[in-house]
Every structure is written in structure tokens, then in C-alpha cells.
C-alpha positions in Angstrom: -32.1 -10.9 36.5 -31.8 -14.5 36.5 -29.9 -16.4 33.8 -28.1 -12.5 33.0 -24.1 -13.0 31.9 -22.0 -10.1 33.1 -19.7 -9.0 30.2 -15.9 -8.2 31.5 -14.7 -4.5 31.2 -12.5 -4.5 28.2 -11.4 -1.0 29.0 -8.2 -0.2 29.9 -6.9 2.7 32.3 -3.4 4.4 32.2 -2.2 7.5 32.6 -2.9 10.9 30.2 0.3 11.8 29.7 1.2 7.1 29.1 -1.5 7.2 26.2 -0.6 10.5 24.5 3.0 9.0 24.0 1.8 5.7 22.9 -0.8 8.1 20.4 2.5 9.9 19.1 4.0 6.2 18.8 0.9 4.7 16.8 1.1 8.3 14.8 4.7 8.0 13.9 4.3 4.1 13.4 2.0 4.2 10.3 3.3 7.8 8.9 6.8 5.7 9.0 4.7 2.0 7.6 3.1 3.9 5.0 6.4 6.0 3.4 8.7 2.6 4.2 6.0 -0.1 2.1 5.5 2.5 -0.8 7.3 0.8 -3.7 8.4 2.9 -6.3 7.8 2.8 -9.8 11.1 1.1 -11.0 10.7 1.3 -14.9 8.5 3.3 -17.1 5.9 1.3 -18.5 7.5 1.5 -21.8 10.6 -0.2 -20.6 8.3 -2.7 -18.9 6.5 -3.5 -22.4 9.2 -3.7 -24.2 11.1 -6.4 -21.6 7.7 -8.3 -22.4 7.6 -8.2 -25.9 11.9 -8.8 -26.0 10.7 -12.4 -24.2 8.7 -13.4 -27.7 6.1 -15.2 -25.3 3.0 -12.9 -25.6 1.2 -11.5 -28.6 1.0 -7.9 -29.4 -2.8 -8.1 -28.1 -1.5 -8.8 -24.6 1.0 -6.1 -24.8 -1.3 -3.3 -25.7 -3.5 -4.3 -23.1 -0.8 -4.7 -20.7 0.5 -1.3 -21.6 -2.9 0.3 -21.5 -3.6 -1.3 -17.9 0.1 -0.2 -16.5 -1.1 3.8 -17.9 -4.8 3.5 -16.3 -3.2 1.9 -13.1 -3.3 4.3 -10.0 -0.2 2.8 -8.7 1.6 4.1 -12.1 0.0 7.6 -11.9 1.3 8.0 -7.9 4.5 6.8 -8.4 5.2 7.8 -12.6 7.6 10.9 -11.4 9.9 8.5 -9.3 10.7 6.2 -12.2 14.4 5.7 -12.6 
């Protein structure tokens, strides 16, 4: 027993009714955090191309790949139906 290094209790102890409201809190927090951060899809990826190839600094390579990666993206499938 000698030489043995106690470990503190890192538990905490409240109340039932304390940690099912500060549940509902941490509940309401992310379903709040995860609608708020969503960014929607401002332009279609054609309007997105197009404002690249308007610039005349990228070759048509870069824009077909650039189009092809917007379409495969999952962030452009979730939000394609909010575009404005």
C-alpha cells in the first residue's frame, strides 16, 4: 500500500431535478448550435462557375473540376434546395 497515489473524485453531485434542466439546456444548446452554424447554399454551383470563369484567371480544366467537385460535394447535396 505503500507508495499508492489516491486519485480525487471527479464526480459531481447535484440534484435530479438541477441535472435534468441543465440536460434539456445542453439538448436545446446543440439542436439550436447545429440549425444556427448550418450555412446555406447561397448560389447554385452554376452561378458559382460561371463568377469563376467571368474572372478570366482559371482554365476551363479547373472549372470543370471545380464544378464537378461543388455537384459531388455533400455540403451541395444537403443544402441544393435552399439555394436562392
Amino acid at each position: 500500500m505503500a507508495n499508492q497515489i489516491k486519485q480525487p473524485n471527479e464526480a459531481v453531485t447535484l440534484p435530479k431535478q438541477e441535472y435534468l434542466r441543465l440536460k434539456q439546456q445542453a439538448q436545446a444548446y446543440r439542436f439550436l448550435a447545429a440549425r444556427l452554424f448550418e450555412l446555406p447554399l447561397r448560389n447554385a454551383v452554376g452561378e458559382i462557375v460561371t463568377d469563376f470563369r467571368d474572372a478570366n484567371l482559371y482554365t476551363e480544366d479547373f472549372l470543370n473540376d471545380l464544378e464537378q467537385g461543388l455537384r459531388k460535394s455533400s455540403y451541395a447535396k444537403k443544402y441544393a434546395h435552399q439555394t436562392s
